[in-house]
C-alpha positions as CSV (number, residue, x, y, z in Angstrom):
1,X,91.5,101.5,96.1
2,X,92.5,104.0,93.0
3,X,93.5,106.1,95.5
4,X,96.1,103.5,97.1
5,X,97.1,102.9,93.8
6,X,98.1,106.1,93.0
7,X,100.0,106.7,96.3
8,X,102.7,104.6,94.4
9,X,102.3,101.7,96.5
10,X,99.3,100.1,96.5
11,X,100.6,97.2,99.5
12,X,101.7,99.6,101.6
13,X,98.9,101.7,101.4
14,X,96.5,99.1,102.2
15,X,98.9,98.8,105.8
16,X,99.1,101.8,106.6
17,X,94.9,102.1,106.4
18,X,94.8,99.1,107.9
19,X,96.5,100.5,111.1
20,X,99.3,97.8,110.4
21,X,102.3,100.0,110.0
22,X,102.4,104.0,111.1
23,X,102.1,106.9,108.0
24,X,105.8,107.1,107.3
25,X,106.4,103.5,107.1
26,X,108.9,102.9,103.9
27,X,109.3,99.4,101.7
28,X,112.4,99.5,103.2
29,X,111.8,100.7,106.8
30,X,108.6,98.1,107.2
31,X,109.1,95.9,104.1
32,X,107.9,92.4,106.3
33,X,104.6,94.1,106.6
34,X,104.5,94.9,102.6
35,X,104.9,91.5,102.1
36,X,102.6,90.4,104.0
37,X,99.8,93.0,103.0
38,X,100.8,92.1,99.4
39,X,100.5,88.5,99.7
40,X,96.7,89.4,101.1
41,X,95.6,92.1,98.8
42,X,96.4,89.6,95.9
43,X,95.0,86.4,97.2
44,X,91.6,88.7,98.6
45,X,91.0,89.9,95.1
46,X,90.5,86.5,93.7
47,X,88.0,85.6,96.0
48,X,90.5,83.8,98.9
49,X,89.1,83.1,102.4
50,X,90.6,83.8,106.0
51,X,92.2,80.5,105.7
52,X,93.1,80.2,102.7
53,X,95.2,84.0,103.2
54,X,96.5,82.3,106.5
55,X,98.5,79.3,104.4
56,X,99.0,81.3,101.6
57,X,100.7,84.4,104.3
58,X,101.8,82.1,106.5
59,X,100.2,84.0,109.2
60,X,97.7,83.0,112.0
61,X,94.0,82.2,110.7
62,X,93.4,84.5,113.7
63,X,95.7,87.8,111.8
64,X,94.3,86.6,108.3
65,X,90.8,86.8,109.3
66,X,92.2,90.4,110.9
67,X,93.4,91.6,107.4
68,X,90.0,90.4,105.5
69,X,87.9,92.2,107.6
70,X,90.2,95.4,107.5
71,X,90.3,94.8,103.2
72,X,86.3,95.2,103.7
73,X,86.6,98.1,105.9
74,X,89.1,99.9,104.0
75,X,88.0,98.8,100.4
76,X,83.8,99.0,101.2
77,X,83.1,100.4,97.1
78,X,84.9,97.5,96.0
79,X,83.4,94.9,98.3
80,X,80.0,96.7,96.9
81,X,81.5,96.1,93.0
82,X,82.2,92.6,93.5
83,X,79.5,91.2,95.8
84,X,77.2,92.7,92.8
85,X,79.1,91.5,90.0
86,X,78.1,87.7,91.8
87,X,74.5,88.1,92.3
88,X,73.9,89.3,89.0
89,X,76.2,86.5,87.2
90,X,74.4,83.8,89.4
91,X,70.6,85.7,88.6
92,X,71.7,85.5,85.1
93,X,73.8,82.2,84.6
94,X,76.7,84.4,82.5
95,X,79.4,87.2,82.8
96,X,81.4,89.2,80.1
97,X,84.5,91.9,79.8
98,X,84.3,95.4,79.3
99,X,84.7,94.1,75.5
100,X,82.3,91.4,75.2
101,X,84.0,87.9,75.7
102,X,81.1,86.2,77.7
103,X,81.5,83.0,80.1
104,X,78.6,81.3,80.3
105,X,78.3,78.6,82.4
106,X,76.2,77.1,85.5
107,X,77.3,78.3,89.1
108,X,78.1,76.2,92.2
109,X,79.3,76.7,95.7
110,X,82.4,76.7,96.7
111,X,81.1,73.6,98.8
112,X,79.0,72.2,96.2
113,X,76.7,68.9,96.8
114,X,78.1,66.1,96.2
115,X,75.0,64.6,93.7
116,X,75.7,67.4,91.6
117,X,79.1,68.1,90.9
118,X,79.4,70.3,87.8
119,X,79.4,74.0,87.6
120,X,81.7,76.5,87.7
121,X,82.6,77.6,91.9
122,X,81.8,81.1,92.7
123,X,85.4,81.7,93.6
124,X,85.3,81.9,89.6
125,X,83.5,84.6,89.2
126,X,84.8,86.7,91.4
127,X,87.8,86.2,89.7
128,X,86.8,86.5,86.1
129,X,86.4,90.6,86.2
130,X,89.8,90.9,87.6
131,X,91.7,87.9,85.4
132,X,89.5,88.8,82.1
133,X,89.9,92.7,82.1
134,X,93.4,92.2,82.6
135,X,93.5,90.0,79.6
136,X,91.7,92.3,77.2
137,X,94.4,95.2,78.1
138,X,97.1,92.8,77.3
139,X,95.6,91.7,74.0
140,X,94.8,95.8,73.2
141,X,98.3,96.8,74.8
142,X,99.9,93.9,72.3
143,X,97.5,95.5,69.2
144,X,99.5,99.1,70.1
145,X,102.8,97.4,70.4
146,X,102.6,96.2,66.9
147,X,100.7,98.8,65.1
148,X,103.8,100.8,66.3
149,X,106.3,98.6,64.7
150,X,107.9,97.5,68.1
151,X,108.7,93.4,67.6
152,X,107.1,91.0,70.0
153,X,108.3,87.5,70.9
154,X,106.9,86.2,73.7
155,X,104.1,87.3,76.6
156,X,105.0,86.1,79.9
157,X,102.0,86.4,82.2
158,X,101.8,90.1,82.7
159,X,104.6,91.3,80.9
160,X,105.5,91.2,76.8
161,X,108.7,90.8,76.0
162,X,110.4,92.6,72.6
163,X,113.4,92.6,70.4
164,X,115.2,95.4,69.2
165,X,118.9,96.4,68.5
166,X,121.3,98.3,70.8
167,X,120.6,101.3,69.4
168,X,116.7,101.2,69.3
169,X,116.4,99.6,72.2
170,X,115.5,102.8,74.8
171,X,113.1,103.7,72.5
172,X,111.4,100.6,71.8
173,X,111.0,100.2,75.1
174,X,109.8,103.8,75.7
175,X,106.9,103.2,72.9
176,X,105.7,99.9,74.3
177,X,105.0,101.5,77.8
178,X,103.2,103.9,76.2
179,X,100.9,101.4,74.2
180,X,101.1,99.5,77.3
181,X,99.6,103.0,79.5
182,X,97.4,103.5,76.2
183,X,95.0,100.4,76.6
184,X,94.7,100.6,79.7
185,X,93.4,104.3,79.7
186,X,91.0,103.2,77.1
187,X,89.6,99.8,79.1
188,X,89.3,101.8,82.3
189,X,87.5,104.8,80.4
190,X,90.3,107.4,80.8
191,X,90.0,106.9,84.9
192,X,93.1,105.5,85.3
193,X,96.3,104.9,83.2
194,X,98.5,101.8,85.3
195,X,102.6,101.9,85.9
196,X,104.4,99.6,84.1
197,X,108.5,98.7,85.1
198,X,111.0,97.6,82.2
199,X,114.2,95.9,82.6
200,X,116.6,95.6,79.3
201,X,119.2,93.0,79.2
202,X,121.4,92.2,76.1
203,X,121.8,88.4,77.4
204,X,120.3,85.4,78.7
205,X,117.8,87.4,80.9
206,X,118.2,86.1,84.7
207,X,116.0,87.0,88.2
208,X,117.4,86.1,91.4
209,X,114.1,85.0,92.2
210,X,114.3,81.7,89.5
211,X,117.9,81.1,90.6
212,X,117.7,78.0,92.7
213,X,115.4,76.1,90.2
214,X,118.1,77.4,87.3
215,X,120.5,75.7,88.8
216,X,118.3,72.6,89.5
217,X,118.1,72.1,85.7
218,X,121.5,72.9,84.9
219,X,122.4,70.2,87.1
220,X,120.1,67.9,85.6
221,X,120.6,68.7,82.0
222,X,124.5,68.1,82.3
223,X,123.9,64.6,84.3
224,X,121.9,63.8,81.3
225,X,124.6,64.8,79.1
226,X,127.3,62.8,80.8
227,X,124.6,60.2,80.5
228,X,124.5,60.0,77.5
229,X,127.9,60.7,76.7
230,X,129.1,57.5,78.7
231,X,126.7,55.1,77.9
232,X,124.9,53.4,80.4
233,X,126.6,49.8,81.3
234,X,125.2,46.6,81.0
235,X,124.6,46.4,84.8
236,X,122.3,49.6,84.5
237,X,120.2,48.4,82.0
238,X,119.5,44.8,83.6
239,X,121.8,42.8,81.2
240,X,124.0,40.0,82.0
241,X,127.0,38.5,80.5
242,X,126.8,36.5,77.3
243,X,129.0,33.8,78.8
């Protein structure tokens, strides 16, 4: 898997040793098949099932199922990791990050009986290593950022987004990928030092991929301004005349 990783595209990679797509497929020449391999590889790390893959892919239970078996094929070391990381949080009754936070809670099946409904499904803890070591780079990554005098406003998911004028910008940006590449070298115990893609804007920042619900609220934000502007009439609001 670090291996994948380091080819540059981790999706692809898991394809192509999958038998999926031939060695010189491209993003661009076989980008379907990315997609699809990337929707997978994601939803298998948190613990998602053959059907589950299939809605979440769109693909047959039948090709799902497929992918799964070639993710434990391919990926058998970290089929090893995680099955173990679930025996010994369920022998145990807690997990914890490289850094300490613990989660302690009681276990259930994903199809738990219905007399005894609380715990915590073992979806969960597969889940937790991936979700919580994520989280403890992000809060040393943010540390770094700081420390080195970059200003942050605002983390979004994966991703921190800074301020900075025009002409500190470049460099800004420079020094928070490299606080960014910092924690994670130090979390992953100098094995690995993760990618990390920047995009600068100097206004309203926009992705093509939120355009259509942008324009949904636009639209409804000026209908409530004309709204309000007009004033509803006495028909709308259920009155009748005074004579």
């Amino acid at each position: 898997m670090i291996k994948s990783y380091l080819s540059g595209d981790p999706y692809l990679a898991f394809a192509k040793a999958s038998g999926a797509v031939p060695k010189t497929a491209t993003k661009h020449s076989h980008s379907q098949a990315r997609a699809i391999y990337k929707l997978c590889s994601l939803g298998i790390l948190y613990g998602m099932s053959a059907k589950g893959l299939a809605v979440y892919s769109g693909q047959s239970a039948e090709t799902a199922q497929g992918i799964l078996n070639s993710h434990r094929r391919v990926y058998k070391k970290f089929w090893e990791w995680t099955d173990g990381i679930l025996e010994r949080a369920l022998l145990r009754g807690n997990i914890h990050t490289c850094y300490g936070w613990q989660f302690r809670a009681p276990w259930k099946s994903n199809k738990p009986d219905p007399k005894h409904r609380r715990g915590v499904p073992v979806r969960t803890i597969r889940n937790f290593p991936v979700q919580a070591t994520a989280a403890e780079m992000f809060r040393l990554a943010c540390c770094l950022i700081t420390e080195k005098g970059v200003k942050i406003c605002a983390l979004v998911h994966d991703a921190v987004l800074i301020e900075a004028p025009v002409s500190e910008i470049d460099t800004a940006v420079t020094v928070t990928r490299k606080a960014m590449a910092e924690a994670s070298w130090h979390v992953f115990k100098g094995r690995l030092e993760l990618r990390t893609d920047a995009k600068i804007f100097l206004d309203r920042y926009s992705d093509e991929r939120g355009e259509a619900m942008w324009e949904t609220v636009i639209k409804f934000a000026e209908t409530a301004r004309q709204y309000r502007r007009i004033g509803p009439s006495q028909e709308q609001l259920g009155l009748g005349s005074s004579t």
